[in-house]
C-alpha positions in Angstrom: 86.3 160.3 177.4 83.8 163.0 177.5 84.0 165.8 175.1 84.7 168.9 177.0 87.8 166.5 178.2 88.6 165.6 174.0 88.5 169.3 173.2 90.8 170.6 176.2 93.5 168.0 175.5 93.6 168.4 171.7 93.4 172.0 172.4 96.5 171.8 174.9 97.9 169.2 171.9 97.6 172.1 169.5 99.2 175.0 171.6 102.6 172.4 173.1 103.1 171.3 169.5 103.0 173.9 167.2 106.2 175.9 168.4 108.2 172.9 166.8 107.2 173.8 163.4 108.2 177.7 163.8 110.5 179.0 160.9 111.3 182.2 163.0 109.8 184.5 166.5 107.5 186.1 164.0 104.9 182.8 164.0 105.0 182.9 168.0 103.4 186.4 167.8 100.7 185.6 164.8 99.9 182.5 167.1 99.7 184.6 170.3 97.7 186.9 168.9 95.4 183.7 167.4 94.7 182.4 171.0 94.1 185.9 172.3 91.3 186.9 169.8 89.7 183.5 170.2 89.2 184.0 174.3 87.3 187.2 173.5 85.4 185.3 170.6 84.8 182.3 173.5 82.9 184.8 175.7 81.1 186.0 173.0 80.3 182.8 172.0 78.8 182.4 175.7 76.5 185.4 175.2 75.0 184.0 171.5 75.4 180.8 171.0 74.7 179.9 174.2 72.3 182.1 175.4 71.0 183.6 171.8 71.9 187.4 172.5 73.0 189.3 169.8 75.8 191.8 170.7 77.2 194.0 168.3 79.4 196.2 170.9 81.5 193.1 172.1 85.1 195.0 171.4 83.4 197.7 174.0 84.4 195.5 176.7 87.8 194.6 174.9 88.9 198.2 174.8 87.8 198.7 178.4 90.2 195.8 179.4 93.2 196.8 177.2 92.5 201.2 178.6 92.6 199.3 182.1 96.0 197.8 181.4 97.3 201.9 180.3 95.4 203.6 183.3 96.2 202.0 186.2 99.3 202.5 186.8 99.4 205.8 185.2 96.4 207.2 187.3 96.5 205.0 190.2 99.9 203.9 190.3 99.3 199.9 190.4 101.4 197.5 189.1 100.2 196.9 185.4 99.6 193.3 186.4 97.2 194.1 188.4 95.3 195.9 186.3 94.4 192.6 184.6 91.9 191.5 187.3 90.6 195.5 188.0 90.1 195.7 184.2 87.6 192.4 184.3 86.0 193.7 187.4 85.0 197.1 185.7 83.8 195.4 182.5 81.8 193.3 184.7 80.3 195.9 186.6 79.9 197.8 183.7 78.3 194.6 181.8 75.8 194.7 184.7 74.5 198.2 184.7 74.6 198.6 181.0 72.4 195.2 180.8 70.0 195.6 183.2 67.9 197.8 180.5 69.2 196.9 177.0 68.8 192.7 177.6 64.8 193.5 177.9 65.1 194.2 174.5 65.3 191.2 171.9 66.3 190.8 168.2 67.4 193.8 166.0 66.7 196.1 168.6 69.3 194.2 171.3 71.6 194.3 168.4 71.2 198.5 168.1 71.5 198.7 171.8 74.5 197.0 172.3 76.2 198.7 168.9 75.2 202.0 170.8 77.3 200.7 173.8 80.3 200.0 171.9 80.4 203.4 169.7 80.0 205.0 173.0 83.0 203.9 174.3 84.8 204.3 171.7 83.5 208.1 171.2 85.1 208.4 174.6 88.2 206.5 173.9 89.0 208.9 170.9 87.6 212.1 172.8 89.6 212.3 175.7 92.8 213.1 174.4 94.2 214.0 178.2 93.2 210.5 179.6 93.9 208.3 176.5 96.2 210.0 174.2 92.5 210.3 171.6 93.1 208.6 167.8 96.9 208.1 168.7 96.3 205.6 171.4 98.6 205.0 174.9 101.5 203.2 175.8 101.6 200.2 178.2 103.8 200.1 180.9 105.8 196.5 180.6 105.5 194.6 183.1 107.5 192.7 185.3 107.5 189.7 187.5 109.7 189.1 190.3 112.0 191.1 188.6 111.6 189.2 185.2 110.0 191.3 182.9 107.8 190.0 180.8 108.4 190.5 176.8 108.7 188.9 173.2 106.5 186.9 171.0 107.5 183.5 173.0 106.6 184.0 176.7 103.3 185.6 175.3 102.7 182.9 173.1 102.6 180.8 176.6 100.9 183.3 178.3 98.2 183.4 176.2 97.5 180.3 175.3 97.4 179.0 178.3 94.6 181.8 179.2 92.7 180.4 176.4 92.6 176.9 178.1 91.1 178.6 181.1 88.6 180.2 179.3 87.4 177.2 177.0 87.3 174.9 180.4 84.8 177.5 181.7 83.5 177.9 179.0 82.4 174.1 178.2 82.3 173.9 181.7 79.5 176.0 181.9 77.7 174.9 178.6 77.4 171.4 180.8 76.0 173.1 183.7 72.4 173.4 184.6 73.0 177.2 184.5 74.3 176.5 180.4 71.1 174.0 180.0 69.2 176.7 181.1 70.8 179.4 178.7 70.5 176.6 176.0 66.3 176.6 177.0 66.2 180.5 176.8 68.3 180.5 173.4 65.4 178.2 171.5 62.7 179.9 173.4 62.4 182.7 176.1 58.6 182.1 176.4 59.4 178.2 177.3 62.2 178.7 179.6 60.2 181.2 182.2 57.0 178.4 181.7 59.2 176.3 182.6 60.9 178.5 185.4 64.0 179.4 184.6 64.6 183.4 185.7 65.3 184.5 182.1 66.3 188.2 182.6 69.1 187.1 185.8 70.7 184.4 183.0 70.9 186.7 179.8 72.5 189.4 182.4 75.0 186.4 184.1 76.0 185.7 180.3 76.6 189.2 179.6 78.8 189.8 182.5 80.8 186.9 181.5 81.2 187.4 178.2 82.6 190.9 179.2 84.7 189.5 181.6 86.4 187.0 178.8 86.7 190.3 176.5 88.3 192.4 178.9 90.8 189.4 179.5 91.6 189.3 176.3 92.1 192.8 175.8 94.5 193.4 178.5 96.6 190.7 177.3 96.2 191.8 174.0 97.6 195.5 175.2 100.2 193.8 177.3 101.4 191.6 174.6 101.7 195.0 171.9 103.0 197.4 174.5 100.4 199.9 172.8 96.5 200.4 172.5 94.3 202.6 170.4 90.4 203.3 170.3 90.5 200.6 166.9 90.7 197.9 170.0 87.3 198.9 170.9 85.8 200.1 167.2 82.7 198.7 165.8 84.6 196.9 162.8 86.5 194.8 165.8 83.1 193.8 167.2 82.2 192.8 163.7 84.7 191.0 163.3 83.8 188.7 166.7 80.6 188.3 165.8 81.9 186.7 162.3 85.0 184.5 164.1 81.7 182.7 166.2 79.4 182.5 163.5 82.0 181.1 160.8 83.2 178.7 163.5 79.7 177.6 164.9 77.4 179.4 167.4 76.7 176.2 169.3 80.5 175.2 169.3 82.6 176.4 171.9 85.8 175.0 169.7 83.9 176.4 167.1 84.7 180.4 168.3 88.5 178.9 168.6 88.6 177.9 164.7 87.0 181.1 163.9 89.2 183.4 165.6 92.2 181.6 163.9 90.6 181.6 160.4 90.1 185.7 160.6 93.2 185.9 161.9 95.5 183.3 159.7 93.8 184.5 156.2 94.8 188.0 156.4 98.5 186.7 156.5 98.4 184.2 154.1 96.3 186.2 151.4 99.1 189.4 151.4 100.4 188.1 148.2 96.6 189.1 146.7 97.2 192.6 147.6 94.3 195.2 146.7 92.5 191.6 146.2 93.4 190.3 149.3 89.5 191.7 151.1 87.5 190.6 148.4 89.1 186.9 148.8 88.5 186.8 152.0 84.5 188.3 151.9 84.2 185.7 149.3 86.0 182.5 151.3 83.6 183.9 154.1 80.1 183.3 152.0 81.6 180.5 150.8 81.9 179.2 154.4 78.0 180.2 155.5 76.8 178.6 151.8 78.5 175.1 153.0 78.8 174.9 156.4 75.5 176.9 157.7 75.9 175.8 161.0 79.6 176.6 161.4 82.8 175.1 160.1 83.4 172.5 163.6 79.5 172.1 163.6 79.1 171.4 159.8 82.6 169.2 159.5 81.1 167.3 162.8 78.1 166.4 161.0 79.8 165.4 157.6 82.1 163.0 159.4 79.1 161.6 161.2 76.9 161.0 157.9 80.2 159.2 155.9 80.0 156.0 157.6 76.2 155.4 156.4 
């Protein structure tokens, strides 16, 4: 059995079995919100540890996603559903103007660029107070399905975890691919990859478009799922916050952005009892994580169980 194959069917293991051990409803919406943090940290994970681009503004294309689901119907009266696709569309086409100029820039500098993008849409999230309600955020419309309508911490629990399968098919999928062996060439060297002919500017821009695309996702279920959205969707501590869930996990692991999203997400919970502690526990099981696992957690665990034979 091939790996991709290993890591979909534990993952799919993981999200059928875990209901069972539920307490109360409360644990399906932690969970829920688990699966849909980790698809935006999945695309992500395309764009760096894939193809090596450092973005700093990947909760820009989150809040576009989750504004889409709050817009559309209230601007261009469409069925809130709908507004799932239309938001990925935009944060694609946006993805593709906005990296035409910024992905000729490498290092530090791509890092600036890409924080500009995301403060800029967040300026404009909190600014207009007419369109989005400013600092106070929007309500989503709930939304309904063949007269069903679609609610609770259970059916989103499903919902989104069976959005996160999609997305981590695609995305080893596409790490398997000669388009990913070609984003793997440009991630250890640029200068390499065009000798060797890859077209290095059209890949970094195809691997930002999609990891827009998986944040948008996410953030429209994300609004769905809350029935409310504020500019903090799109803020520059949430893009943070991504950037730490795939490097904690493992840049070259696509399972790796998965564990990280559910270890940002599950210590927060768990480490209430600290109180005014509970941040500086978690900055310092976060060091202690990049001190002994440098290459991620599913990276560095991978490589201990391979060593313990010998």
């Amino acid at each position: 059995m091939s790996a991709r194959w290993a890591t979909l069917i534990i993952l799919a293991v993981i999200i059928g079995t875990i209901p069972w051990f539920f307490p109360s409803g409360f644990y399906f919406r932690v969970a829920a919100l688990i699966w849909v943090t980790a698809l935006a940290a999945v695309g992500l994970q395309i764009l760096m540890g894939q193809a090596g681009q450092v973005s700093l503004g990947h909760a820009g294309f989150v809040g576009i996603g989750a504004y889409t689901m709050a817009l559309g119907p209230k601007l261009l009266g469409l069925d809130v559903l709908l507004c799932l696709p239309l938001g990925a569309a935009i944060a694609g086409c946006v993805a593709f103007v906005v990296g035409r100029p910024i992905l000729r820039l490498k290092g530090h500098y791509l890092a600036v660029a890409t924080l500009g993008f995301g403060m800029l849409v967040t300026m404009v999230l909190v600014n207009e107070v007419a369109l989005t309600g400013g600092p106070d955020g929007i309500r989503i419309p709930r939304p309904e399905l063949l007269g069903w309508r679609i609610r609770g911490g259970e059916t989103f629990y499903w919902i989104t975890g069976g959005a996160l399968l999609i997305g981590v098919w695609i995305a080893l999928n596409l790490q398997a691919s000669p388009s990913g062996r070609a984003l793997a060439a440009l991630h250890d060297s640029e200068v390499a990859a065009r000798t060797v002919g890859i077209d290095v500017a059209a890949h970094k821009l195809r691997a930002f478009v999609i990891a827009a695309v998986y944040g948008s996702v996410a953030g429209g279920l994300l609004a769905l799922m809350n029935g409310f959205v504020t500019p903090d969707a799109a803020g520059f501590l949430a893009s943070i916050e991504y950037v730490t869930m795939v490097v904690i996990g493992g840049l070259a692991s696509v399972p790796g952005a998965v564990v990280g999203a559910a270890l940002l997400v599950l210590l927060p919970q768990t480490l209430t009892f600290l109180h005014e502690y509970e941040q500086a526990v978690i900055g310092l099981l976060i060091m202690l994580f990049m001190i002994f696992l440098r290459a991620g957690i599913v990276p560095g665990l991978a490589a201990l169980l391979r060593r313990r034979p010998a």
